[in-house]
N, C-alpha and C positions, 0 to 999 in steps of 0.2 A: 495567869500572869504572863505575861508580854515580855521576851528576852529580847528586845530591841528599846532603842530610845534615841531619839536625837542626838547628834553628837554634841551642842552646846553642852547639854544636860551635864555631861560629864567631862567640860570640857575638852580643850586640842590636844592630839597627842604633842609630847610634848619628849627632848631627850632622845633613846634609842629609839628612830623609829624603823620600821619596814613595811615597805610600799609594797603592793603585788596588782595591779590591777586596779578593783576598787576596792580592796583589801588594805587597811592600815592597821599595824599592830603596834602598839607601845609597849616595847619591851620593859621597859624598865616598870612601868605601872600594871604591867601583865593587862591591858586593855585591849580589843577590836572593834575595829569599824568598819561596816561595809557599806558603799558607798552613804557615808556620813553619818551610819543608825550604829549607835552602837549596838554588840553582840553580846552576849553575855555567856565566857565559854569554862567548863568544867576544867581544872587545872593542868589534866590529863590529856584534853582534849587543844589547849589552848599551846601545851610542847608540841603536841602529832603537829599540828599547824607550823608552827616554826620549826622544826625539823626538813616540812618540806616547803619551805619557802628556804632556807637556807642554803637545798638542793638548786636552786636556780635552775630548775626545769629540765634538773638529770633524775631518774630512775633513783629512787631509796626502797630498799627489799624489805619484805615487812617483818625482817626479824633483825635486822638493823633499826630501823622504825621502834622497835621492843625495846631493842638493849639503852636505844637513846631516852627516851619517852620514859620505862618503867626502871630500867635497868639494870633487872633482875635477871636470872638463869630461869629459863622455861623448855618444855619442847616443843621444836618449830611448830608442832600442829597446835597449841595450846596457845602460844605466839601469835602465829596468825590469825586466828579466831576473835584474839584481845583486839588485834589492831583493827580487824574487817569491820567490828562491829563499831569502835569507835573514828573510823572512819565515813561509815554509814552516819553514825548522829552529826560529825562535823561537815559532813555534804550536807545534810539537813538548815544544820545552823544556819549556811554560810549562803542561801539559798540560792538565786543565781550562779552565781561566783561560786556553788559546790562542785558544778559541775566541772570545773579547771580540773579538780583531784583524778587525775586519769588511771585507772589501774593497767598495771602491763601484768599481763596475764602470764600466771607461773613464776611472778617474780614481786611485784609490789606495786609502787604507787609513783607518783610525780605530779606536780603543780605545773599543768599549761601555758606557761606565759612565755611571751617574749624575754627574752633575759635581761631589755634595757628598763623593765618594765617595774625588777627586781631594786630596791635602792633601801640600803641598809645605814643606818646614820640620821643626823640632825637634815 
């Protein structure tokens, strides 16, 4: 089964959106689209993504990343592990466009873009 689809299919986003590239999230319908297919992202996977889109292309550490996303108390290495790997599947999803997800090494992660690029709202 195919985690993409046209975006008619699923109609425009529509309300809170966020733009990143050719990245469009409809926040309020928890929906993605990259350029225009939709995505089809795990719930958990679909915060990690807005969390770093909401960075605007600053460094978010991947035990911030945790506390945001799961919200729980872990230890950092147990933290990090959770994130790396769902990080790993959300580069996958996101296929082109995964590649933005930049890791800073020793520290966490950040979404490549331009910051005019970033546009939050209708």
């Amino acid at each position: 089964m195919s985690n993409t689809s046209i975006l008619p299919s699923h109609g425009p986003p529509v309300g809170n959106v966020t733009k990143a590239g050719a990245i469009t999230m409809d926040l309020e319908h928890r929906r993605v689209w990259v350029e225009n297919r939709f995505i089809s992202l795990a719930p958990k996977d679909f915060e990690l993504l807005k969390v770093l889109l909401e960075a605007k292309g600053d460094t978010v550490s991947r035990y911030a990343i945790f506390e945001k996303v799961w919200g729980s108390e872990k230890s950092f290495e147990s933290a990090s592990r959770i994130v790396d790997a769902h990080i790993l599947r959300l580069r996958q999803k996101l296929g082109a466009e995964g590649r933005r997800i930049l890791t800073v090494k020793h520290v966490g992660y950040r979404f490549d873009v331009v910051r005019e690029w970033i546009r939050f709202g209708p």
